[in-house]
Each structure stands twice: as structure tokens, then as C-alpha cells.
C-alpha positions in Angstrom: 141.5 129.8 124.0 143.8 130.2 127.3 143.9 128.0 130.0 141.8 130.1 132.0 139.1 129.8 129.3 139.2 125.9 129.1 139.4 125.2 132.7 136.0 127.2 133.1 134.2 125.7 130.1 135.4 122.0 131.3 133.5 122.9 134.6 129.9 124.4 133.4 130.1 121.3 131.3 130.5 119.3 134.6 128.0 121.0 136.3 125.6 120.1 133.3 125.8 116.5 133.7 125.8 116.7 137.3 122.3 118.3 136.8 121.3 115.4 134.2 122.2 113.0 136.1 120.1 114.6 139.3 117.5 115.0 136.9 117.3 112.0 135.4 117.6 110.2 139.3 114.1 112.5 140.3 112.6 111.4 137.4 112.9 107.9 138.0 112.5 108.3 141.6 109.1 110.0 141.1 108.2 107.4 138.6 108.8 104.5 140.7 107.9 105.8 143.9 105.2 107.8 142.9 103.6 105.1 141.3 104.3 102.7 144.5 102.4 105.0 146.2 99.5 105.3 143.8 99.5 101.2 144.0 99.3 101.5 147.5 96.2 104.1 147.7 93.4 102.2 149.3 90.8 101.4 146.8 87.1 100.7 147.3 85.2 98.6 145.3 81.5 98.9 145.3 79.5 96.2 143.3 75.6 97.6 142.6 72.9 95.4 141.6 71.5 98.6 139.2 72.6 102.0 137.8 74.9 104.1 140.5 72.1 107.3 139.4 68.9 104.8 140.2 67.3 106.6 142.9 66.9 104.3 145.9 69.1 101.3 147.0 71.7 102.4 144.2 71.8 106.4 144.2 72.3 105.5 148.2 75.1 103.2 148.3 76.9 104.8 145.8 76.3 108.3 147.0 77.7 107.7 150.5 80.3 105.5 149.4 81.8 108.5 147.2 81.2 110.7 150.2 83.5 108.5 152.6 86.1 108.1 149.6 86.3 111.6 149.1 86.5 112.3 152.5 89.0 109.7 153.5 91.4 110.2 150.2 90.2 106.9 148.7 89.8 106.0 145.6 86.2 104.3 144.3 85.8 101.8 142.4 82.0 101.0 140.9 80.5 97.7 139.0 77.1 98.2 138.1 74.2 95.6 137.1 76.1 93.1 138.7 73.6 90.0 138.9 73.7 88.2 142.7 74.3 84.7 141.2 77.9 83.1 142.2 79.2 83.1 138.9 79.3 86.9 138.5 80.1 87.3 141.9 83.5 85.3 141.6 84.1 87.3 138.2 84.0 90.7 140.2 86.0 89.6 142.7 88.5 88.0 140.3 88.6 90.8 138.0 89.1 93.2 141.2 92.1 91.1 143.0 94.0 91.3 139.7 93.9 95.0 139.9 95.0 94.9 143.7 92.1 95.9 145.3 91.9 95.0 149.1 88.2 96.0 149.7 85.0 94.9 148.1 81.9 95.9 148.7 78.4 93.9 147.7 75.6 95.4 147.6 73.8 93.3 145.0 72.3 90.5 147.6 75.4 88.5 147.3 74.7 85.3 148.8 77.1 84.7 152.5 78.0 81.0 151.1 79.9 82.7 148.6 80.9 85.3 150.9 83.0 82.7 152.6 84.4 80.9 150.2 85.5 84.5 148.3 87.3 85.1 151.7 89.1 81.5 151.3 89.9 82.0 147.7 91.1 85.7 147.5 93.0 86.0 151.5 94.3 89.4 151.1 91.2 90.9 149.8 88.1 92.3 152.9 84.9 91.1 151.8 81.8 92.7 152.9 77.8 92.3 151.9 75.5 94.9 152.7 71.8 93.6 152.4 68.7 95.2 153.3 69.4 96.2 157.2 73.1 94.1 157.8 76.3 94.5 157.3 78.5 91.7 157.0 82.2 91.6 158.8 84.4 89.0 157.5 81.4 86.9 158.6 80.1 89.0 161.7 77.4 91.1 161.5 76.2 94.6 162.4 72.5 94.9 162.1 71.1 97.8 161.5 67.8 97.8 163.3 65.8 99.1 159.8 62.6 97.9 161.6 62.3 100.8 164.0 61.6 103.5 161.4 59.4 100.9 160.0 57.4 100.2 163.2 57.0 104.3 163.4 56.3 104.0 159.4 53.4 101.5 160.2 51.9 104.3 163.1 52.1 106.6 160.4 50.0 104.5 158.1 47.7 103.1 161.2 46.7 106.6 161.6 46.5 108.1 157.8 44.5 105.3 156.4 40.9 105.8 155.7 39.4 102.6 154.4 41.5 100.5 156.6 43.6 98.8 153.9 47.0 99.6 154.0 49.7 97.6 151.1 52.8 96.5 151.9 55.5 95.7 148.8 58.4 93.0 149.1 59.9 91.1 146.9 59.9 87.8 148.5 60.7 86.3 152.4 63.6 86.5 154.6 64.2 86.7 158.0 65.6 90.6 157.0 62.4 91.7 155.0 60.1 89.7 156.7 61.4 91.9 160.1 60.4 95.2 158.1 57.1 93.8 157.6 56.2 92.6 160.7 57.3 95.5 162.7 55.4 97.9 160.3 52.3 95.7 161.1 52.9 95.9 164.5 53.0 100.0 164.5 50.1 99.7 162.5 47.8 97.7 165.3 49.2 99.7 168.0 47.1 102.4 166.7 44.7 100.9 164.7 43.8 97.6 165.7 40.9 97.2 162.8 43.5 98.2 160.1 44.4 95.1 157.3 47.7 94.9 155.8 47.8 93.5 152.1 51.4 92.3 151.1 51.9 91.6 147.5 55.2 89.4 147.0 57.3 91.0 143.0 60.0 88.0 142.9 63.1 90.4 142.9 64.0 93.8 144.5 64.0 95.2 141.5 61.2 94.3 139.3 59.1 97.8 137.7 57.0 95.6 136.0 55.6 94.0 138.8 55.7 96.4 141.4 53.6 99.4 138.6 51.0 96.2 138.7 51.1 95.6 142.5 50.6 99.4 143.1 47.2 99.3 140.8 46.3 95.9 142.5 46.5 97.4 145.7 44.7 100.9 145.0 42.0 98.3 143.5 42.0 96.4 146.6 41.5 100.1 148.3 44.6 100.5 150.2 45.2 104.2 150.3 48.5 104.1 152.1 51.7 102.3 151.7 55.4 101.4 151.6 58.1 98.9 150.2 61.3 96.9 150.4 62.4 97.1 146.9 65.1 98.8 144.7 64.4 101.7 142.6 61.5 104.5 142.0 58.7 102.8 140.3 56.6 102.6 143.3 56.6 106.3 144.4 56.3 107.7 140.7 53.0 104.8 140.4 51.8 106.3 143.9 52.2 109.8 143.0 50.1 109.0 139.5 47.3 107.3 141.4 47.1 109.4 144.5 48.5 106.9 147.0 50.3 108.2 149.9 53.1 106.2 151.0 56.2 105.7 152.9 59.6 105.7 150.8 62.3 102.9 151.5 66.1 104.3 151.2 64.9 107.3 149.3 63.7 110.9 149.9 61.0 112.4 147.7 60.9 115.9 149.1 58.7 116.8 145.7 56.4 113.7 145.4 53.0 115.0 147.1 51.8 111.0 148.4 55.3 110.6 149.7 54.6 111.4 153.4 57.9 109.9 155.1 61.2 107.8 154.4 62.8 105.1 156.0 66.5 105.9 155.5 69.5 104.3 156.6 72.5 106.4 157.5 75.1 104.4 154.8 77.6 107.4 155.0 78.1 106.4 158.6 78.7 102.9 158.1 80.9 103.4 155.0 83.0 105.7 156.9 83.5 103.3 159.6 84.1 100.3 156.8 87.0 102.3 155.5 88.3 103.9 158.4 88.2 100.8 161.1 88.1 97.4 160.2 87.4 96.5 163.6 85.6 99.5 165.2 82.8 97.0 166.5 82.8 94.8 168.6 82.5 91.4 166.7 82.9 88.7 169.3 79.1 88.6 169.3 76.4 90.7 166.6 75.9 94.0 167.2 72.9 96.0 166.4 72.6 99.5 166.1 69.5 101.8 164.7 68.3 105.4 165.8 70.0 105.9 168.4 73.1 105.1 167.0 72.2 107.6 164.6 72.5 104.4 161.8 68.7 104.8 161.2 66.3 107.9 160.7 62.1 108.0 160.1 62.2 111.4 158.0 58.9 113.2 158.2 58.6 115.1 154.4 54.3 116.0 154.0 51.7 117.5 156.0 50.9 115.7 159.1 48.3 115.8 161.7 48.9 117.0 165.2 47.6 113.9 166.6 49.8 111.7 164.0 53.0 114.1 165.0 52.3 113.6 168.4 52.2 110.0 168.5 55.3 109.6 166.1 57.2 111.5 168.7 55.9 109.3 171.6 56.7 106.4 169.8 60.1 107.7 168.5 61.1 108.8 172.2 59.9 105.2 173.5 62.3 103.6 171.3 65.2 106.7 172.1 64.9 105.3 175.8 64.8 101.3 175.3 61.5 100.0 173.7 62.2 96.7 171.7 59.7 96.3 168.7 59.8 92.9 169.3 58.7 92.2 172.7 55.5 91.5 174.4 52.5 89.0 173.0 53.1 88.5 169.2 51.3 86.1 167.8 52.0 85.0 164.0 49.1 84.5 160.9 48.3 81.0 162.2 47.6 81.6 165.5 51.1 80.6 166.9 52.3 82.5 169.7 56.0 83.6 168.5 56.7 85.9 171.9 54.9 86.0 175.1 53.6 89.2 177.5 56.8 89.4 179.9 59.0 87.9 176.6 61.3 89.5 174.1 62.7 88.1 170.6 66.3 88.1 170.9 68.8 90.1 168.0 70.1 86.4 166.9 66.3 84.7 166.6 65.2 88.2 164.6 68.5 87.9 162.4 68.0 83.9 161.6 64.2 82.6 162.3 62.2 85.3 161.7 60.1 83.3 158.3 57.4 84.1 159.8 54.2 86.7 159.6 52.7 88.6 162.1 48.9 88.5 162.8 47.1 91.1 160.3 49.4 90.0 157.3 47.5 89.1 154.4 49.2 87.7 151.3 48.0 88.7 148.1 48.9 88.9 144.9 51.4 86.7 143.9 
């Protein structure tokens, strides 16, 4: 071989471990980096008290928090059947801060005790609790004013009943559900002052058992209209086998024939904003939005009345231009005046003393 010859075959050799080497440095580069990065991808955890394909309270939450993840390049993290009790609580959390997630969501009626003492535990990691109409900021609240689309849900009912009896299904009292109930009642009397409401407490928000026997109690009792505060789909499929018509809670039944309307809160919004900005209210004080922060929507699905429509939309643009639910003489179920004529009841005394019932409430059941 000349000299020529070597010279040249000693230099592609070079070049060949020149592009090792630069191959070898991207492929650890990528490697290390790449997975850096993937640590570093926000992650959302979600934690559901039922099945993420539950219609309802479930389907919802997990629905729009995949929408927001997928819109915002995040990656989602779900724990179903997640009990509300502190010791399963704590496990979630623990389990989730060992996998470096910064954000946890629960939507299982974790209790805000443990809330706080999650946040003093596990520093780096955002708690948040969403219950039935609240969102919870690192112990701030936004409340989402659920109660309007049920006050326009009780003139719905006020107006379709025809024996007067109208059911209302909770699981047990709070200052939350007992809001939903009492502003329902109130939409009720406004347009039908003779009109009873029968509430029928299950024990849990998600109890089929219960609320299939509450349904047949009530249709015994003869309500022919009404709605709910719980969980999943028993109520509208017992409804739509009995010929009830009702209002749907967190759920649209466009092909149930009883299921007249839905009270639906706009959870894609709110997880959006979650994800996006930490801070994007302002939490010095609580802050309440509802429909017309677009947060909260009374959906019209069956065949209404032109009277009913027009009095929906009366009521609907009343509330559009400042009308507070609760405001003007309120009087409880013993008699006790709770808001006078020229009064209203402010955000804070709805959020933490409402345990009690409007005049018209009558408990039955358990």
C-alpha cells in the first residue's frame, strides 16, 4: 500500500470515530435532556370519587380536565374510587409527590382540614378541592354560584308540576347543597306559591341504592317533577322508567324523554384557568362567579311551554343584569326570618352558615 494509500485510510478512520463520538454525545444528550424535560412536563393529577366514564360528577371532571390537558400540552394523571376519608387522601397525595407531581386535583369531597395540612406536609405540591359549586385556592375560594341555574331549575318545576309536589334529592346538609336547595325552592314559590317541595336525604352522593328507592318514594308521594345533587345516573334512568320529568345535575340527557333541563357547570373553564394561572383571581377576598361569568349554564333539552320559556328568559335576564337569589324576605322552615325585605345574604354567610331550610322544605324520607 503507498503512502498515499495509508494516509487516506488513517483519515476515513478518523472521521469514523469523530462521528461515534458525536453520535454517542447526541445520544446521551437526548437521553438526559430529553428526559429532563419530560420530568419537567407539568402533570395533573385528578383524584375521582367513581369511574372517569360514570356519567355525571365523574364523566365531567374528567372530561374537561383532559380537554384543558390536551389543550395546554399537559399531561393527566387520574385515580379513581378514591374514598374522601384522610387516610386515602394522604396515600394519593403521597403516592403522587413521589412521582413529582406539582398539581392535585380532588374531586372526591376531600375534607379542607386535610386540605391544609396536605399543603404543610407536601410544600412544593398545589392542592386544590373542587366540591359541589367551590373551588378551593390554596385555601381561597371561588364559588361558583351553582344556585342560579337552580333557582331557574325550581321555575321550571314551579310551572311544570301538576299535583303540586315536586322532589328534591341530596345526600345530606351543607351550607353548599343546602344553597342548591333553597334557591330551587325559592324559584319554585316565585311562580307557584302553593307548590310543596319533598326532600329525601341518600347518606352519600353516590348511593344507587338509595336514590332508585327515593325516586319510587317520591312518585308515591306524587311528585311528578324533580332534580338532585348527587353523583351518577341512577336518578334520570329511574325517572325515565317511571315517567318523572326532572332536572339533571352536571349531566346532559339529550335522549332521556323526562329529562327537561340541566344544571351544568362550565369545569373546562375553570380547569383551564387552574392550569394556566395559578393566580388569575383575585384571592385577597372570595370570589364568586356563575352565568355571567359564563362558569354556570341552565340548558333547556325537552319541549317547553311558551309561558314556561318566557318566564325562564325573564328570570335568566334578571339575574344577567344583577338579581341576587338570595335577597329580599326569606324566611327559614321554623318561622325564622333569615333575610329581611330591603336585605341581602352576603357570598361569605351563603358559603359558611347557610344549615338552614327555606320555608316549603319538607324532609322526608330518611
Amino acid at each position: 500500500m503507498s503512502p498515499e494509500e495509508k494516509l487516506s485510510r488513517r483519515f476515513y478512520i478518523l472521521n469514523a470515530v469523530v462521528a461515534l463520538i458525536l453520535l454517542f454525545a447526541i445520544f446521551i444528550s437526548v437521553n438526559q435532556f430529553g428526559a429532563q424535560a419530560w420530568q419537567q412536563r407539568q402533570q395533573i393529577a385528578v383524584i375521582l370519587p367513581g369511574k372517569k366514564d360514570q356519567l355525571g360528577w365523574n364523566k365531567s371532571h374528567y372530561l374537561a380536565a383532559k380537554n384543558s390537558c390536551d389543550d395546554l400540552d399537559c399531561d393527566l394523571i387520574i385515580r379513581e374510587n378514591v374514598p374522601s376519608d384522610t387516610n386515602s387522601c394522604r396515600q394519593i397525595a403521597d403516592e403522587l409527590s413521589k412521582r413529582g407531581v406539582k398539581t392535585i386535583v380532588f374531586v372526591n369531597a376531600c375534607r379542607l382540614n386535610d386540605l391544609i395540612e396536605f399543603e404543610r406536609i407536601y410544600p412544593k405540591i398545589n392542592f386544590y378541592t373542587i366540591e359541589s359549586i367551590s373551588v378551593l385556592y390554596n385555601g381561597e375560594k371561588l364559588s361558583v354560584t351553582c344556585f342560579e341555574a337552580s333557582y331557574l331549575a325550581g321555575i321550571l318545576a314551579g310551572l311544570h308540576t301538576k299535583t303540586n309536589k315536586i322532589g328534591y334529592i341530596a345526600p345530606f346538609a351543607d351550607s353548599e347543597i343546602n344553597q342548591g336547595i333553597n334557591a330551587f325552592t325559592i324559584g319554585v314559590k316565585r311562580v307557584n306559591p302553593d307548590a310543596e317541595i319533598l326532600l329525601n336525604w341518600t347518606g352519600s352522593f353516590d348511593n344507587p341504592l338509595s336514590e332508585e328507592q327515593t325516586v319510587q318514594n317520591l312518585k308515591a308521594a306524587h311528585a311528578d317533577f324533580l332534580t338532585y345533587h348527587q353523583n351518577g345516573e341512577t336518578i334520570p334512568n329511574v325517572c325515565a322508567r317511571l315517567g318523572i320529568n326532572f332536572v339533571s345535575f352536571n349531566e346532559v340527557y339529550p335522549n332521556n324523554p323526562k329529562c327537561l333541563a340541566a344544571i351544568k357547570i362550565n369545569w373546562d373553564k375553570i380547569y383551564n384557568n387552574l392550569i394556566k394561572y395559578k393566580d388569575i383571581y383575585d384571592m385577597k377576598s372570595n370570589y364568586s362567579a356563575g352565568i355571567n361569568h359564563g362558569m354556570v349554564d341552565f340548558q333547556i333539552i325537552g319541549e317547553l311551554s311558551k309561558r314556561e320559556k318566557i318566564l325562564i328568559e325573564t328570570a335568566l335576564w334578571e339575574i344577567k343584569n344583577g338579581r341576587l337569589i338570595f335577597s329580599g324576605e326569606i324566611f327559614d322552615r321554623n318561622g325564622n326570618q333569615r333575610c329581611a325585605a330591603n336585605e341581602s345574604i352576603s357570598l361569605k354567610s351563603l358559603q359558611e352558615n347557610m344549615n338552614w331550610l327555606v320555608k316549603g322544605v319538607k324532609i322526608v324520607g330518611n
